[in-house]
VOVEXFI-224503 format. One line per 10 residues: number of its first residue (from 1); for each residue x, y negated, z of N, C-alpha, C. Coordinates in steps of 0.2 Angstrom, whole numbers. Example, Ala and Ser with C-alpha at 12.3 -4.5 7.8 and 13.67 -1.06 7.14 Angstrom:
<sites>
1 = 66,28,39,62,22,39,66,16,39 | 64,11,35,68,5,36,64,0,39;
</sites>
This chain:
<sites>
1 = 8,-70,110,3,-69,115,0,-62,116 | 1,-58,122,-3,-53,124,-9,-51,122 | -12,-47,122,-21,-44,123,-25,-48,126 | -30,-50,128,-33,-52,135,-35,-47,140 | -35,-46,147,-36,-43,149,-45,-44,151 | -47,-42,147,-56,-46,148,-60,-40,147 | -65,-42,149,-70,-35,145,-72,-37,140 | -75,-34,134,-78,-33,128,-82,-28,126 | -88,-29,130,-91,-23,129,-93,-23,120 | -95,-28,115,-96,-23,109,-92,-24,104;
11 = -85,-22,106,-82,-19,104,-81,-13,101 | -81,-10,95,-82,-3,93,-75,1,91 | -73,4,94,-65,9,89,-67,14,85 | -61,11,78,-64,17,73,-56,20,73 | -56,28,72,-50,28,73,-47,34,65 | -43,33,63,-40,31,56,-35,37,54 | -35,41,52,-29,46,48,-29,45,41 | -25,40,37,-24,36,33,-17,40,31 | -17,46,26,-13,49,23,-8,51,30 | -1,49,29,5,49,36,3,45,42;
21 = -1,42,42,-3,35,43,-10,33,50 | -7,35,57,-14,35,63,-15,29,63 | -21,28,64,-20,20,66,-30,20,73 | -28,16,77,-37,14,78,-38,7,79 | -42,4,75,-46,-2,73,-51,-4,79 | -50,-7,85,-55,-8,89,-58,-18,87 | -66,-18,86,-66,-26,81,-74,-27,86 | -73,-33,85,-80,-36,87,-84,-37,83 | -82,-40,77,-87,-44,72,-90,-39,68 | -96,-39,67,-100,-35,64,-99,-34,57;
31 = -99,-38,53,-97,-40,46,-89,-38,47 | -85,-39,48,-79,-35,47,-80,-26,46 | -83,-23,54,-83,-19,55,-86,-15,48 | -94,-16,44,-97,-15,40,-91,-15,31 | -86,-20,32,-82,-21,25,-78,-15,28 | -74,-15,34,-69,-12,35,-72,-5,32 | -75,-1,34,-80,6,34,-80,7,28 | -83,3,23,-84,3,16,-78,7,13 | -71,4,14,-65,4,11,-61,11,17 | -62,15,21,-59,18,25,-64,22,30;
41 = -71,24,27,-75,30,31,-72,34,30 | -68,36,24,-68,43,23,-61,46,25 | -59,41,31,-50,44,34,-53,42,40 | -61,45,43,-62,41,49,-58,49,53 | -57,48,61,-56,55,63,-60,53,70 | -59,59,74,-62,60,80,-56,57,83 | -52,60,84,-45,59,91,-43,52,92 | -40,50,97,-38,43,97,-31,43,100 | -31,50,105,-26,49,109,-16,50,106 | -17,50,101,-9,48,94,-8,42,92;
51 = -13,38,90,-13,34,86,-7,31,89 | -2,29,84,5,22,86,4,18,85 | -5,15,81,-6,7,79,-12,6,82 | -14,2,86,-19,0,87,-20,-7,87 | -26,-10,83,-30,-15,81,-34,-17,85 | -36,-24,86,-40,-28,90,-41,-32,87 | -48,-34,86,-50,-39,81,-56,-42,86 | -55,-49,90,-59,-53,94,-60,-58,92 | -67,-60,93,-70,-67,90,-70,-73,98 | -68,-78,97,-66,-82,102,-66,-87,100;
61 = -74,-90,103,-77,-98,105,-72,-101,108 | -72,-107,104,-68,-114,107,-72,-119,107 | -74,-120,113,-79,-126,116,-79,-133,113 | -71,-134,109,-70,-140,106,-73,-138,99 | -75,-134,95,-75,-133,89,-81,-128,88 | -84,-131,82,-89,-130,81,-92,-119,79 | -85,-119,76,-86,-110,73,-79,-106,78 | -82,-100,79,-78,-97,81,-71,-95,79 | -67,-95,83,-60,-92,80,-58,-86,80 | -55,-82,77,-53,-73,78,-48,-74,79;
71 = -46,-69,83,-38,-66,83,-37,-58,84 | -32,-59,79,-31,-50,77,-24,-50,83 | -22,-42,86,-18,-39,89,-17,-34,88 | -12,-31,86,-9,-26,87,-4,-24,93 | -6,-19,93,-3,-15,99,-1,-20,105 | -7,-25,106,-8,-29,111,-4,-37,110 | -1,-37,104,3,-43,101,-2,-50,98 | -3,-54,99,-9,-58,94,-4,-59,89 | -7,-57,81,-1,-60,77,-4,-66,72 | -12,-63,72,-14,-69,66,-23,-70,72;
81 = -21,-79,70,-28,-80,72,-33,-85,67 | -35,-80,65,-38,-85,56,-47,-85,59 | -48,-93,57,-54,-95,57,-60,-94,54 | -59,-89,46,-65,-90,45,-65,-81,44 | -70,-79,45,-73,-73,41,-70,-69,35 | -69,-72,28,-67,-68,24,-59,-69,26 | -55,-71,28,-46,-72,31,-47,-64,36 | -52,-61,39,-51,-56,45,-47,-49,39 | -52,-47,38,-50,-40,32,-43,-40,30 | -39,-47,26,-34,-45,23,-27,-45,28;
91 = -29,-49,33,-25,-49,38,-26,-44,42 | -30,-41,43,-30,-34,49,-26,-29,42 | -26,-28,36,-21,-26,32,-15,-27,32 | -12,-33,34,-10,-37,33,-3,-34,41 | -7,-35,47,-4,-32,52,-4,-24,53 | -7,-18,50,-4,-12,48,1,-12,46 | 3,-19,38,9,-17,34,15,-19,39 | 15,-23,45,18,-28,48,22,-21,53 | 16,-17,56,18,-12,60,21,-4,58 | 17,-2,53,20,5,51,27,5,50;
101 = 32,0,48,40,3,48,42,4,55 | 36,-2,60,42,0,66,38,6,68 | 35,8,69,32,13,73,33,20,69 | 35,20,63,36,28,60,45,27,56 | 48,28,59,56,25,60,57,33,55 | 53,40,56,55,46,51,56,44,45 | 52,37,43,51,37,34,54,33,35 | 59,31,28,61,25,25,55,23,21 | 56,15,23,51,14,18,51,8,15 | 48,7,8,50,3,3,44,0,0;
111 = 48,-7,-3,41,-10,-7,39,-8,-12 | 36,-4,-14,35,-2,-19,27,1,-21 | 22,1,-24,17,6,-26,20,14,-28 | 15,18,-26,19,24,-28,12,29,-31 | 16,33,-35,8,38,-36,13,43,-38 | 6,51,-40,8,56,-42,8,57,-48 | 11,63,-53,9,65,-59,10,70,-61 | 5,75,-61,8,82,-63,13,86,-57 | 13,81,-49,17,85,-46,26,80,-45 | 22,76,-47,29,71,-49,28,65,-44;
121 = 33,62,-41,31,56,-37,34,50,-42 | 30,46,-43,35,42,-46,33,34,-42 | 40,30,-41,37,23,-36,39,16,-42 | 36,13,-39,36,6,-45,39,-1,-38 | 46,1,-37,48,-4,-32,48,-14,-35 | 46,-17,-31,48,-24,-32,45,-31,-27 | 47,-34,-27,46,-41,-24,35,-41,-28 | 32,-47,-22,26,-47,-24,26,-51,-31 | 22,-51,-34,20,-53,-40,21,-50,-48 | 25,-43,-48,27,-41,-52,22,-33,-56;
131 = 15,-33,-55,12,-31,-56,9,-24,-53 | 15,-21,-46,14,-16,-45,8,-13,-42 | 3,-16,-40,-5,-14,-37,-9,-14,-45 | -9,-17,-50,-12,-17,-57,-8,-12,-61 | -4,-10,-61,0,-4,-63,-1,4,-60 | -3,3,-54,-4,8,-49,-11,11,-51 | -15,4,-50,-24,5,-55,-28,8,-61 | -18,5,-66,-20,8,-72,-20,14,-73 | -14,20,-69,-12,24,-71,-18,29,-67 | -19,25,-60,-24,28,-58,-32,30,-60;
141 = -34,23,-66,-41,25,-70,-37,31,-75 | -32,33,-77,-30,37,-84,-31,43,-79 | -32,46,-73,-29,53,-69,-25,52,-65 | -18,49,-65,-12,48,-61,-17,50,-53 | -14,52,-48,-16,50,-42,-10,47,-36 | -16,44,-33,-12,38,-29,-9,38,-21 | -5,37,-22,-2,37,-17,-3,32,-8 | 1,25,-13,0,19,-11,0,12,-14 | -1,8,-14,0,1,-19,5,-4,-14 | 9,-3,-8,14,-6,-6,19,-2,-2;
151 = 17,3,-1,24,8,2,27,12,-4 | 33,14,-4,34,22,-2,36,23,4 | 32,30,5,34,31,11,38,39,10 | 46,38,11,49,44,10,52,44,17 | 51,52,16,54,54,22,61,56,23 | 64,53,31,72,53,28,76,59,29 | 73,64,31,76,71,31,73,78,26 | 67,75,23,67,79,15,65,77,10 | 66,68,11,65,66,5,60,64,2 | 53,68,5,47,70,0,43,62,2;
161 = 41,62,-3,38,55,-3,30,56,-1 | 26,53,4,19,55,5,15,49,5 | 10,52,5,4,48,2,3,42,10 | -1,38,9,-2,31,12,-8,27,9 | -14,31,6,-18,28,3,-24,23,6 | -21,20,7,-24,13,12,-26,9,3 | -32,2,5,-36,3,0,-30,-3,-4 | -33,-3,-9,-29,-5,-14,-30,-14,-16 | -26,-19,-14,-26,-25,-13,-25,-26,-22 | -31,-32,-25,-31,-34,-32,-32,-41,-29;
171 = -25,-46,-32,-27,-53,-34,-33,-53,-40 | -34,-62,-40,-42,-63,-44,-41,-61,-51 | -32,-63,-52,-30,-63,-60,-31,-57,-62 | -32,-50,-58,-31,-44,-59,-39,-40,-60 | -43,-46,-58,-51,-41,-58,-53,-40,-66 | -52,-44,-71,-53,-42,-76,-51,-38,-79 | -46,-35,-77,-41,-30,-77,-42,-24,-78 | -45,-24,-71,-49,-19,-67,-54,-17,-71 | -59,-21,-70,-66,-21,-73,-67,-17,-81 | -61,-19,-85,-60,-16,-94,-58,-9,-91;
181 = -55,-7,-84,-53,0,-84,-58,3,-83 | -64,3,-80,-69,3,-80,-70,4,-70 | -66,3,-70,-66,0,-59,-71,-5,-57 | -76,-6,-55,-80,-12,-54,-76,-14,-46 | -76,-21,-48,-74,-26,-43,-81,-30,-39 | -81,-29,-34,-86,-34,-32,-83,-42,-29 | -85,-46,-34,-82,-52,-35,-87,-56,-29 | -90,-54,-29,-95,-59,-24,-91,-57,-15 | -88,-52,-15,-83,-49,-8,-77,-50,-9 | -72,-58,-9,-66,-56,-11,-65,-62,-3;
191 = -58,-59,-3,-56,-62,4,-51,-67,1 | -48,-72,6,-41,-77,7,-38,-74,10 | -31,-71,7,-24,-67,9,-17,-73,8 | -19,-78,13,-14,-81,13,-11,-86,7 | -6,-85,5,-3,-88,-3,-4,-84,-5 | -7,-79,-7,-8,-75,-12,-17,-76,-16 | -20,-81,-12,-27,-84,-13,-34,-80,-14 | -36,-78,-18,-41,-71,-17,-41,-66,-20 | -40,-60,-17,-39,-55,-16,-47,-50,-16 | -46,-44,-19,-52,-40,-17,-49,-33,-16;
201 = -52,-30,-13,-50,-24,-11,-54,-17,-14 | -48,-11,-15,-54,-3,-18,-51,-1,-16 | -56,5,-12,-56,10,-10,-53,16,-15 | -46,18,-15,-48,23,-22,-53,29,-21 | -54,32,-19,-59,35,-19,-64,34,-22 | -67,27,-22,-73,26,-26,-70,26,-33 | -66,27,-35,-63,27,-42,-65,35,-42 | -62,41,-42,-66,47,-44,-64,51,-35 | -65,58,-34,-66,62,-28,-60,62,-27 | -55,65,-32,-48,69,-30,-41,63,-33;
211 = -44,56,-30,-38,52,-31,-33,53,-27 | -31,55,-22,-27,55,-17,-23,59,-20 | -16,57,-20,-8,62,-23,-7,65,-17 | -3,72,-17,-1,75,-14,7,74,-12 | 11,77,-6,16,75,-4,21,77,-10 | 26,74,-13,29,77,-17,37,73,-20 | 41,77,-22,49,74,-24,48,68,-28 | 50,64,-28,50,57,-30,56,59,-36 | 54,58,-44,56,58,-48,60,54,-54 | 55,49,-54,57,43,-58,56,34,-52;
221 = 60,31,-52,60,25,-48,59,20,-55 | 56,17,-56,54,10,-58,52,4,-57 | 58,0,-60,55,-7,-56,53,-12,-62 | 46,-12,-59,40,-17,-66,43,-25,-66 | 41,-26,-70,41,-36,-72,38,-38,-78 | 31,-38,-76,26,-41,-79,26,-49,-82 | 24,-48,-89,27,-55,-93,21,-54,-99 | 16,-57,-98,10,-57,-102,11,-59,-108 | 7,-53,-112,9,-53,-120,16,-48,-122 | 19,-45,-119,25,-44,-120,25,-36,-122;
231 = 28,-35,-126,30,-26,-127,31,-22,-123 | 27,-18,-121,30,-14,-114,36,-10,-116 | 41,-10,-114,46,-9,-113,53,-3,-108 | 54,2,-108,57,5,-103,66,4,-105 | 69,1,-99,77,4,-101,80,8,-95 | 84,10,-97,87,15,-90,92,9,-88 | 92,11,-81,98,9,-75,102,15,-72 | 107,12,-70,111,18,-66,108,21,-61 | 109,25,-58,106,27,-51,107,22,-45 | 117,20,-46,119,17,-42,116,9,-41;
241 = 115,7,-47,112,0,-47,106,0,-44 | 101,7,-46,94,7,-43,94,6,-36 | 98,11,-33,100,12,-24,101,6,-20 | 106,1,-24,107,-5,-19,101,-11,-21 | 96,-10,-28,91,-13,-27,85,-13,-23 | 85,-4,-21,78,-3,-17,83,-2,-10 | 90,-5,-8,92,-7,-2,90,-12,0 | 88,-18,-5,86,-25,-2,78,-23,-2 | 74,-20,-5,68,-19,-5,63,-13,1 | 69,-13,4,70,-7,10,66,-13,16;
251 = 58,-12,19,54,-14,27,59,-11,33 | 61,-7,32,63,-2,38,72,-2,37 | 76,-7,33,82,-5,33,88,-5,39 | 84,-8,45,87,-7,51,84,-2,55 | 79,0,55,74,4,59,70,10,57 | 77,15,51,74,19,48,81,22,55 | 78,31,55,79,34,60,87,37,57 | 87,39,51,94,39,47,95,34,44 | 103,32,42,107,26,37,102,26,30 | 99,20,30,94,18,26,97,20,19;
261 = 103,18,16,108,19,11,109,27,10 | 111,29,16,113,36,15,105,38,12 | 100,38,16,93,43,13,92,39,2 | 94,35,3,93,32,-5,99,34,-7 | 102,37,-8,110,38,-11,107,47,-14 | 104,49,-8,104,55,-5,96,57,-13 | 90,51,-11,84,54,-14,85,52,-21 | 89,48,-23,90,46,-30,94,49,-34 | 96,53,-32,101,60,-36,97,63,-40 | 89,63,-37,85,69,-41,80,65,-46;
271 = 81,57,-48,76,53,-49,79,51,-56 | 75,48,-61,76,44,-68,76,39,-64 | 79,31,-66,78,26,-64,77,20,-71 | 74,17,-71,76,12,-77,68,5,-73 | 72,0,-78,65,-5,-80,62,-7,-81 | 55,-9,-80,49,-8,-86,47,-15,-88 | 47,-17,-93,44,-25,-94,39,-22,-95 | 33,-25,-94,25,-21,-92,20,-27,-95 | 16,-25,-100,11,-30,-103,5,-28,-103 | 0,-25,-111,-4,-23,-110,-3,-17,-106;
281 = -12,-18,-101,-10,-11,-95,-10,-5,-99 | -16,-2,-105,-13,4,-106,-9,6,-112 | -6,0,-115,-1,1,-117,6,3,-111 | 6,0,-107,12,1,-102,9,9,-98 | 5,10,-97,1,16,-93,5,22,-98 | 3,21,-105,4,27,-109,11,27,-109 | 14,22,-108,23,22,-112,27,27,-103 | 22,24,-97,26,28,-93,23,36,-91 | 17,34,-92,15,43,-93,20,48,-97 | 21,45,-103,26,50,-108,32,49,-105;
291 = 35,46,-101,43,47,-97,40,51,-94 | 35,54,-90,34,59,-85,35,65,-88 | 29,65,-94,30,71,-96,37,73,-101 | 40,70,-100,47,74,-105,52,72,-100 | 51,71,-92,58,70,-88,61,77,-91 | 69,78,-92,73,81,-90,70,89,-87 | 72,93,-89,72,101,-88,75,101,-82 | 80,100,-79,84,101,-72,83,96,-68 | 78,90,-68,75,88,-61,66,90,-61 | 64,95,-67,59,100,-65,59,105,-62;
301 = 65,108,-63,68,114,-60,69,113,-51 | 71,106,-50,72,103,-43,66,102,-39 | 60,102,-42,53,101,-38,51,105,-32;
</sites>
């Protein structure tokens, strides 16, 4: 379903420079608008006329029913139409994730959390449920700066992996988590994100001023898998192995702008790759800090 072609006068556009990432938010609901703000004033911008994503978020009375129903659009698409109030937020997230690989075809882009360290990129690729947005948290309470908790976003002609720091999606299981890092979750604010049930969101910014990672060579690829109670863990993989595992974890494998293979063949020559069984968070935090700091003499030399 199309946009509607109707008026809406109070509707407001906020419009968005979100790391690589333009986007303009145009929403009816007051309450949205005020969550949205919270989590993303400080990438407001003036201009509109770039943006590749734009958002619609309309409130639409059904005579038969008693509460209104919303429906979100992108780029004039209706894609989700959720009926209550806390469903709006995760899903207008929800549809960003859905459009960014098609509309920036320069990055390859992959499932993964990603952050900086000393100049370092490192990404934590995997399928949901494997701890990657609580991993990204922890490194990022210890210093680490953050990149993103579900891209990487690398570019397929120099490889450099850039920031996407959209806010940081935490299931329920993970607020306590948060909270011992010394991250305050507002539990009384948590949305329904589908099967993934309730979610909250943080701004990292509100975590310290200079959380945002700067654009840089991607060094270490690690794929986490969280198993509660467990040893945290690091083993090495091949490069070759790592490659055709973030093949399948590839958003954009047919709709990056170079051979999605070739750009991973190509950025993995300069990376550490291995495993991480991931338990306690700062025991797992400390065990991949110290692979940063003693990678290899000759993929420092390559930065």
């Amino acid at each position: 379903m199309t946009m509607p072609n109707r008026n809406l006068p109070d509707r407001v556009a906020t419009h968005l420079r979100i790391g690589v990432v333009r986007a303009t938010v145009r929403s009816q609901p007051r309450r949205f608008r005020k969550e949205h703000a919270a989590l993303y004033a400080p990438f407001r911008v003036s201009e509109s006329s770039d943006s590749p994503i734009t958002i619609d978020v309309v409130r639409k009375r059904i005579t038969s029913w008693p509460c209104p129903r919303f429906e979100i659009y992108i780029n004039g698409r209706m894609i989700f139409a959720p009926t209550r109030q806390e469903q709006i937020l995760p899903y207008v997230e929800w549809a960003m994730n859905w459009e960014v690989p098609r509309v920036m075809p320069e990055y390859l882009q992959l499932h993964a959390s990603s952050i900086e360290i000393n100049g370092s990129g490192v990404i934590f690729p995997g399928d949901s449920g494997n701890g990657k947005s609580t991993l990204a948290l922890g490194l990022l309470s210890r210093g680490s700066r953050y990149l993103c908790d579900e891209f990487a976003m690398i570019h397929s002609e120099s490889l450099a992996l850039h920031p996407y720091p959209r806010a940081i999606c935490l299931k329920r299981p993970s607020f306590a988590i948060a909270e011992r890092l010394g991250i305050p979750v507002n539990r009384s604010q948590s949305y329904l994100k589908g099967i993934k049930g309730f979610v909250s969101f943080i701004n990292p910014l509100s975590i310290r001023a200079n959380a945002i990672g700067r654009t840089c060579p991607i060094r270490h690829v690690i794929f986490p898998k969280y198993t509660q109670g467990a040893t945290p863990n690091l083993m090495p993989i091949t490069r070759a192995e790592a490659a055709f595992e973030l093949h399948r974890l590839c958003f954009n494998v047919f709709g990056c702008d170079k051979p999605s293979l070739d750009v991973l063949t190509r950025m993995i020559r300069g990376a550490q790759c291995h495993r991480l069984v991931s338990g306690d968070i700062d025991a797992t935090c400390q065990l991949v800090e110290n692979l940063v700091a003693t990678q290899p003499a000759q993929l420092a030399r390559t930065a």
